[in-house]
DSSP file (Angstrom, degrees, kcal/mol; ACC not computed):
  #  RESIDUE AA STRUCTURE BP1 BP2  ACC     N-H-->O    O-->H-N    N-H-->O    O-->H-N    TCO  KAPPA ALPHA  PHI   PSI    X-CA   Y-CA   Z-CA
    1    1 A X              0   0    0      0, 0.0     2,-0.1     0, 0.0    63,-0.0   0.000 360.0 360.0 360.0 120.2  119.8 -167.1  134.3
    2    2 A X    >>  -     0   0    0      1,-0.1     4,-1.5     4,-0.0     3,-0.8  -0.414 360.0-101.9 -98.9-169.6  119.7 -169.4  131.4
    3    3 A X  H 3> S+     0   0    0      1,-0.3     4,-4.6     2,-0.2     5,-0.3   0.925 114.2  51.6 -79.1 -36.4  119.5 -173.0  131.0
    4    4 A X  H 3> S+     0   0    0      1,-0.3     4,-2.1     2,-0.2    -1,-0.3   0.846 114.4  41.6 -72.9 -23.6  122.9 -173.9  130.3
    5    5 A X  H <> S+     0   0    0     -3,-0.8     4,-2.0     2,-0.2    -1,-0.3   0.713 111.2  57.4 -99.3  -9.3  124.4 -172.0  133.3
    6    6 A X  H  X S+     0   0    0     -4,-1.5     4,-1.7     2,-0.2    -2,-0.2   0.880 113.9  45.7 -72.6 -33.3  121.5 -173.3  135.5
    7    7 A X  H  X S+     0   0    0     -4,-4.6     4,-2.1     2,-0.2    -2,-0.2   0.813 111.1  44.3 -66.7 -24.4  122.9 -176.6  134.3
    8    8 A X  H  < S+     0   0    0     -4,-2.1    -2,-0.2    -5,-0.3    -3,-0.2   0.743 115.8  46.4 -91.4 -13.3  126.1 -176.1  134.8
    9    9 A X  H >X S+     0   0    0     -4,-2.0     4,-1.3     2,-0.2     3,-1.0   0.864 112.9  58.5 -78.1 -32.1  125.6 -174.4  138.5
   10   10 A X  H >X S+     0   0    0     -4,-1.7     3,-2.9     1,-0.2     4,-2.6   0.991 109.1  44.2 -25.3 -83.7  123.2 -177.7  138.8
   11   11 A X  H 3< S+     0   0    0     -4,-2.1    -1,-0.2     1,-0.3    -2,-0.2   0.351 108.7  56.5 -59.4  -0.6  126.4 -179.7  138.0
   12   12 A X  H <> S+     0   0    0     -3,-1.0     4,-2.1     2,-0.1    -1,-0.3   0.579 103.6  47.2 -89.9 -46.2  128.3 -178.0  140.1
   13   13 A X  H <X S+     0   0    0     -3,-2.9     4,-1.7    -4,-1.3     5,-0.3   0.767 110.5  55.9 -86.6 -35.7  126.5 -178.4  143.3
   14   14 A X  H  < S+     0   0    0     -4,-2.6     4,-0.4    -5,-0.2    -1,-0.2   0.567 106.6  45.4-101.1   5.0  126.2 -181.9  142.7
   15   15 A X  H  > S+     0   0    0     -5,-0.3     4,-4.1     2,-0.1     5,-0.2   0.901 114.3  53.6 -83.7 -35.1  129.9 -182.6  142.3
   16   16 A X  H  X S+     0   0    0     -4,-2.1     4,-2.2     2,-0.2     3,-0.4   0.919 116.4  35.1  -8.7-100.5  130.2 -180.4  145.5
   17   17 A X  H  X S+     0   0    0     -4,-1.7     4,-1.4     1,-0.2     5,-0.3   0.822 120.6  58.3 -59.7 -43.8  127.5 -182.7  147.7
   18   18 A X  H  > S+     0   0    0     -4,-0.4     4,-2.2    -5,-0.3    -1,-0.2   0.905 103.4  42.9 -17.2 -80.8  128.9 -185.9  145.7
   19   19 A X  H  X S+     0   0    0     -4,-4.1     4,-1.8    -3,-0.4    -1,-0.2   0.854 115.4  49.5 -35.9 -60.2  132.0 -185.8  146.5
   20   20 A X  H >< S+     0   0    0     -4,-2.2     3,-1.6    -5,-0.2     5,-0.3   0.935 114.8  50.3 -30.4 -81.0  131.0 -184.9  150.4
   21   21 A X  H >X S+     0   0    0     -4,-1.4     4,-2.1     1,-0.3     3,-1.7   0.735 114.5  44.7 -14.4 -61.0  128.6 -188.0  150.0
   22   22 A X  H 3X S+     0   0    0     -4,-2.2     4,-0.9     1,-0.3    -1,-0.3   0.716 106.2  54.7 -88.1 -16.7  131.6 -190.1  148.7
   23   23 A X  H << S+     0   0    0     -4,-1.8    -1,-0.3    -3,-1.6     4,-0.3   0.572 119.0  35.5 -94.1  10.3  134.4 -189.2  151.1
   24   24 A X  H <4>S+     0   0    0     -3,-1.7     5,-2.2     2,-0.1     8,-0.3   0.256 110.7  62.2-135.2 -14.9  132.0 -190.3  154.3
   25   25 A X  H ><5S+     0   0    0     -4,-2.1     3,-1.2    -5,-0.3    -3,-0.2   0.848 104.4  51.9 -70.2 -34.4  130.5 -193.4  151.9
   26   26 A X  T 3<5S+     0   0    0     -4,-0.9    -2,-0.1     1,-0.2    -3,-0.1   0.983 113.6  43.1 -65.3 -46.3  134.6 -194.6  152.0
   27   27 A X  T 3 5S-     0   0    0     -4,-0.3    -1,-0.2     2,-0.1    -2,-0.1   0.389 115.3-119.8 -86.4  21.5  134.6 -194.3  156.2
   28   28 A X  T < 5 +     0   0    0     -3,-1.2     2,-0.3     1,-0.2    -3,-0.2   0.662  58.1 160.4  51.1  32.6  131.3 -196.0  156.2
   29   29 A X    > < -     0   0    0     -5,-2.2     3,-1.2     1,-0.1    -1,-0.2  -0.672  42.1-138.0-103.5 134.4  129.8 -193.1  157.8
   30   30 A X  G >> S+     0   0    0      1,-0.3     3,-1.8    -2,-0.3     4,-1.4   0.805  92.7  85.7 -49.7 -23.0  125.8 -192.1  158.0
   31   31 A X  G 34  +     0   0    0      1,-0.2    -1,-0.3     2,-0.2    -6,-0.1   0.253  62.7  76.6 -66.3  11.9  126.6 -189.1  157.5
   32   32 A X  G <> S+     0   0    0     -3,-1.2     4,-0.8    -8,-0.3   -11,-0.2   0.730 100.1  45.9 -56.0 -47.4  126.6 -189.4  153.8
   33   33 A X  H X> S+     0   0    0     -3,-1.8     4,-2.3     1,-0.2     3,-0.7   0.970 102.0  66.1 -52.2 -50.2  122.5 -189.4  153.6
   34   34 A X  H 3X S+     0   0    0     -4,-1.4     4,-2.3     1,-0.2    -1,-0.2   0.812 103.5  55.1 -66.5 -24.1  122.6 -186.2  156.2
   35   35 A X  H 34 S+     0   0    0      1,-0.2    -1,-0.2     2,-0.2    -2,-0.2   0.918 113.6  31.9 -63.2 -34.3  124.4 -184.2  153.0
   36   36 A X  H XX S+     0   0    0     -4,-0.8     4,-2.6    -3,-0.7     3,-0.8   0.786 125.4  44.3 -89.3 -58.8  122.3 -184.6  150.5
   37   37 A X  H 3X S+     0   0    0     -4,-2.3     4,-2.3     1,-0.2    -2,-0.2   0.885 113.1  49.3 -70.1 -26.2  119.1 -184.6  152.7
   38   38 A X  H 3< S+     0   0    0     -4,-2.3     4,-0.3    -5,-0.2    -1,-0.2   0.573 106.8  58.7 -99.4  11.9  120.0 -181.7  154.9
   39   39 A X  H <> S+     0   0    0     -3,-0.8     4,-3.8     2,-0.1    -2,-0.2   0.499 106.2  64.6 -50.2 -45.7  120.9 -179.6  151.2
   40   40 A X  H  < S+     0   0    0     -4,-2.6    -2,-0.2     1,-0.2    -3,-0.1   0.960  99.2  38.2 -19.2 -78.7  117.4 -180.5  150.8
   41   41 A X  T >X S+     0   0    0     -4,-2.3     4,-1.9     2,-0.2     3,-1.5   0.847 108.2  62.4 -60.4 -39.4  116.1 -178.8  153.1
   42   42 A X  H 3> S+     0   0    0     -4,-0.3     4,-4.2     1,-0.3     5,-0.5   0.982 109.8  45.1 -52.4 -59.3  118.2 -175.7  152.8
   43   43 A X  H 3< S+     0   0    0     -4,-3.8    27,-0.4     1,-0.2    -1,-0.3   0.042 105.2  57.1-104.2  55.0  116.9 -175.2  149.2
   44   44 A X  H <> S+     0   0    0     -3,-1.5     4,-2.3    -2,-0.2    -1,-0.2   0.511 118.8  35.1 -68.8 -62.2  113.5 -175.8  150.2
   45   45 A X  H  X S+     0   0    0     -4,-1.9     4,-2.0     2,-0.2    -2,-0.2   0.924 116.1  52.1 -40.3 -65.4  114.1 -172.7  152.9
   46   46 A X  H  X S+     0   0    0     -4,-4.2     4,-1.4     1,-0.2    -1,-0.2   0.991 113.8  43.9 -74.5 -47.2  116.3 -170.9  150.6
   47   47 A X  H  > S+     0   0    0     -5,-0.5     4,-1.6     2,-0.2    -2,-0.2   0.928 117.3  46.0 -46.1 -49.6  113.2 -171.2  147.6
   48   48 A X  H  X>S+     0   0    0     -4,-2.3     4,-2.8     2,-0.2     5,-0.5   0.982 114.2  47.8 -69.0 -66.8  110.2 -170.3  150.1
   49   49 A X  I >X>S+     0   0    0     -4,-2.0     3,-1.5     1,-0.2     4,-1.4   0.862 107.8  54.8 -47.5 -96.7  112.4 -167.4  151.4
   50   50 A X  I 3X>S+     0   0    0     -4,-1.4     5,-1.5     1,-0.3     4,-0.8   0.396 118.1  40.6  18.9 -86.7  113.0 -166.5  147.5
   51   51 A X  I 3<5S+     0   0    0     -4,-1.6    -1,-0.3    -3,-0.2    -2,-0.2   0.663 131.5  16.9 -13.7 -70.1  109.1 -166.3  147.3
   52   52 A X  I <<5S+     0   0    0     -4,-2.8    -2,-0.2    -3,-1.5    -3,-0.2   0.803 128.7  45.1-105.8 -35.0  107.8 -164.8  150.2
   53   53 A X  I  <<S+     0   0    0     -4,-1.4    -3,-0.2    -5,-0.5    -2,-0.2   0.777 135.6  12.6 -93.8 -52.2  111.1 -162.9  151.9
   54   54 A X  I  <<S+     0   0    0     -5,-0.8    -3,-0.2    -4,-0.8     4,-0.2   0.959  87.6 178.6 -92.7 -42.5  112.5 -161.2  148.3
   55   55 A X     >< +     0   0    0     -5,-1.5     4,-0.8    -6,-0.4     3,-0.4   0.691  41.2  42.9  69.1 164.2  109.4 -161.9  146.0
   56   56 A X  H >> S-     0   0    0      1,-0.2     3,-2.9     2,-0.2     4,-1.2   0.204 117.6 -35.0  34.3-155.4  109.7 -160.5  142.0
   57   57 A X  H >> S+     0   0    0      1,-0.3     3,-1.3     2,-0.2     4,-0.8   0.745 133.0  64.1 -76.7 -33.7  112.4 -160.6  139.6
   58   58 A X  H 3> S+     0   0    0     -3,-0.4     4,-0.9     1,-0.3    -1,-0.3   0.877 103.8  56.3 -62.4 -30.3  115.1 -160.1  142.4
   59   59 A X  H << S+     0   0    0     -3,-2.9    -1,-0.3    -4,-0.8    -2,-0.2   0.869  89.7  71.4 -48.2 -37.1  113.8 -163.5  143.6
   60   60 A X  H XX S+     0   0    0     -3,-1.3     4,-1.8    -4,-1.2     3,-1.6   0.935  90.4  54.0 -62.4 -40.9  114.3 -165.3  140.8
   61   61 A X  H 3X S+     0   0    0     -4,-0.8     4,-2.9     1,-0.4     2,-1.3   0.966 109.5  47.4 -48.6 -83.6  117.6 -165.5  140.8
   62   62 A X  H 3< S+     0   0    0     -4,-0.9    -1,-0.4     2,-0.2   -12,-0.2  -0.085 114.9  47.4 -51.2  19.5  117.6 -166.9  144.2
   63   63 A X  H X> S+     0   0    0     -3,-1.6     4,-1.5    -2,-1.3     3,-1.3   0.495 110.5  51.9 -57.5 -81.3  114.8 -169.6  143.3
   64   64 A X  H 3X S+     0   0    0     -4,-1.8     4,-1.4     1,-0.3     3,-0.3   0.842 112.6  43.0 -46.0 -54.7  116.6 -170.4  140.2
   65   65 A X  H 3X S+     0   0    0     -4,-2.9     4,-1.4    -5,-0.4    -1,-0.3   0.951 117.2  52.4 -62.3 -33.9  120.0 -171.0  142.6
   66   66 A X  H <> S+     0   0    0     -3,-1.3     4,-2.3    -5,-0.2    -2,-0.3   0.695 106.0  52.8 -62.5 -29.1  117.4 -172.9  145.0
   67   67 A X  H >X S+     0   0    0     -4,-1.5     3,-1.3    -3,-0.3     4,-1.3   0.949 109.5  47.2 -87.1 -82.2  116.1 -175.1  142.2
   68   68 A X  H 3X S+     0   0    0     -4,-1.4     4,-1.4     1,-0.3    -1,-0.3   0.475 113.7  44.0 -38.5 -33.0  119.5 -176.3  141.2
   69   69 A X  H 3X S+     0   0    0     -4,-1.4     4,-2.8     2,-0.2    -1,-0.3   0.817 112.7  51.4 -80.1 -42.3  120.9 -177.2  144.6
   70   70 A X  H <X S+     0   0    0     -4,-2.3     4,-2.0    -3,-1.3    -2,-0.3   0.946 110.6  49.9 -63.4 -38.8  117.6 -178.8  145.5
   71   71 A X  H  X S+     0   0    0     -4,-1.3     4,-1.5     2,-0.2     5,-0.2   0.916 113.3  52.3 -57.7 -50.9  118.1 -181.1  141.6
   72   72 A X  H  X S+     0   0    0     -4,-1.4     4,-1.8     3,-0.1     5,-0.2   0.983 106.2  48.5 -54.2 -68.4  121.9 -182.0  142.9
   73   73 A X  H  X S+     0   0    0     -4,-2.8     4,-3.6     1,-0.2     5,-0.2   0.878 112.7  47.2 -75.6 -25.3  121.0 -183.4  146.3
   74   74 A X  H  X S+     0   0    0     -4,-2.0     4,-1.7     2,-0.2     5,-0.3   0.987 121.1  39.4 -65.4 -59.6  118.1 -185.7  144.8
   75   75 A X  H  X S+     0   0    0     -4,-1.5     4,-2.6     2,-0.2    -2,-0.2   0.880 115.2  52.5 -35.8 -54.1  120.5 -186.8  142.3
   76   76 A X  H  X S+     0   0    0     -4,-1.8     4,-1.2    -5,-0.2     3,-0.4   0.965 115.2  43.1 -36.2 -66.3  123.5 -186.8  145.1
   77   77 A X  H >X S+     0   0    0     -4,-3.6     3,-2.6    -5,-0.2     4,-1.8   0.953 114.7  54.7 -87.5 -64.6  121.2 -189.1  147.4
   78   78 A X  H 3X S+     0   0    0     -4,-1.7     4,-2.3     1,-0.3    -1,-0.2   0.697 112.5  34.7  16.3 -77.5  120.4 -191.1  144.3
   79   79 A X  H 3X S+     0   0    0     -4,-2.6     4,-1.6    -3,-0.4    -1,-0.3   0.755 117.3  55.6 -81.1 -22.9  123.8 -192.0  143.0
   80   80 A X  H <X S+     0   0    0     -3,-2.6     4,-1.5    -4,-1.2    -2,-0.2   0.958 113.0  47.3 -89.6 -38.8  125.1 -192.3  147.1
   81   81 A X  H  X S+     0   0    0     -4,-1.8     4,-2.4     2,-0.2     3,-0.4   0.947 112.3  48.7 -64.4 -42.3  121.8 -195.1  147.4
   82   82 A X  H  X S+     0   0    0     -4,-2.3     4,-1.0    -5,-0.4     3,-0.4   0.937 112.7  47.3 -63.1 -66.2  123.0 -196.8  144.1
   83   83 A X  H  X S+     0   0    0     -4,-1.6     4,-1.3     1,-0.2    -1,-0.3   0.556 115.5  42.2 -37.8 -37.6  126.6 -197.1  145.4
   84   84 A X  H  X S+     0   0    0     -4,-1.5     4,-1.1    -3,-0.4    -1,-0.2   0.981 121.2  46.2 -74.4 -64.4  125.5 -198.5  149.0
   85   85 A X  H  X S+     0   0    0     -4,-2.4     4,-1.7    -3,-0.4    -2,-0.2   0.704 111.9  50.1 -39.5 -58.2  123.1 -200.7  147.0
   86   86 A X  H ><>S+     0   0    0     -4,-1.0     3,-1.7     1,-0.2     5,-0.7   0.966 115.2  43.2 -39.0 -85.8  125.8 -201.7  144.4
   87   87 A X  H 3<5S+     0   0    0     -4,-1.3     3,-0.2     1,-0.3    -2,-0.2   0.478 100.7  72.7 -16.8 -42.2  128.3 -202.6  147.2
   88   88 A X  H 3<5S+     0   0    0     -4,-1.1    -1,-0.3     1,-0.2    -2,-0.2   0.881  97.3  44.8 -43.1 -75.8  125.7 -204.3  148.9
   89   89 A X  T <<5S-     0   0    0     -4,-1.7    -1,-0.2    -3,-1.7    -2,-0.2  -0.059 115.9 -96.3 -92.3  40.1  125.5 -207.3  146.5
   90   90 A X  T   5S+     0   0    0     -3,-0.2    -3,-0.2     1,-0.1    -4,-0.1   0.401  85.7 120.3  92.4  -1.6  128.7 -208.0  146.0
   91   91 A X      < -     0   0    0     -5,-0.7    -4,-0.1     1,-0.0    -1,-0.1   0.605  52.9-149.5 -62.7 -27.3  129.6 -206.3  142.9
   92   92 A X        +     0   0    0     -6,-0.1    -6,-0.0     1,-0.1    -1,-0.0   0.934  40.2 148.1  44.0  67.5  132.3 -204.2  143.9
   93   93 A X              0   0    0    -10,-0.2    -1,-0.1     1,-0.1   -10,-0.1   0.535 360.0 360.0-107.5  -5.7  131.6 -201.2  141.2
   94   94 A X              0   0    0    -11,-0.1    -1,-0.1     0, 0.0    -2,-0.1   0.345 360.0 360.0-143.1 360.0  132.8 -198.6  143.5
């Protein structure tokens, strides 16, 4: 996998969990946080599995997909905090 399509699966994943994030930020529901954090976790799981469960170049691939979903949801919970945050003080940017 090279960098540009690890970015662009990156970018992918995070329009994905974004979007999620942003249609449950509009009904004011907690469950915006739970997308992003519980993608987390998956590609924590999915990476360690990668590691230890597939292990050498057939891994990589799957570590590589793991990396990139785990870089969208910190970004995802990121941008959902700024939005709340935004909103928050009165600014009305979203």
């Amino acid at each position: 996998m090279d960098i540009n399509s690890f970015f662009g699966l990156m970018g992918a994943f995070f329009v994905l969990l974004f979007g999620a994030s942003y249609f449950f930020y509009r009904k004011n529901s907690p469950v915006q946080y739970g997308i992003s954090l519980s993608s987390m976790l998956i590609s924590i799981f999915l990476f360690l599995y990668s590691m230890f469960g597939v292990g050498g170049f057939e891994g990589m691939g799957l570590g590589a997909l793991a990396a990139a979903l785990f870089g969208a949801s910190v970004l995802s919970l990121f941008v959902s905090v700024l939005f709340n945050i935004i909103n928050r003080h009165g600014k009305g940017a979203v």
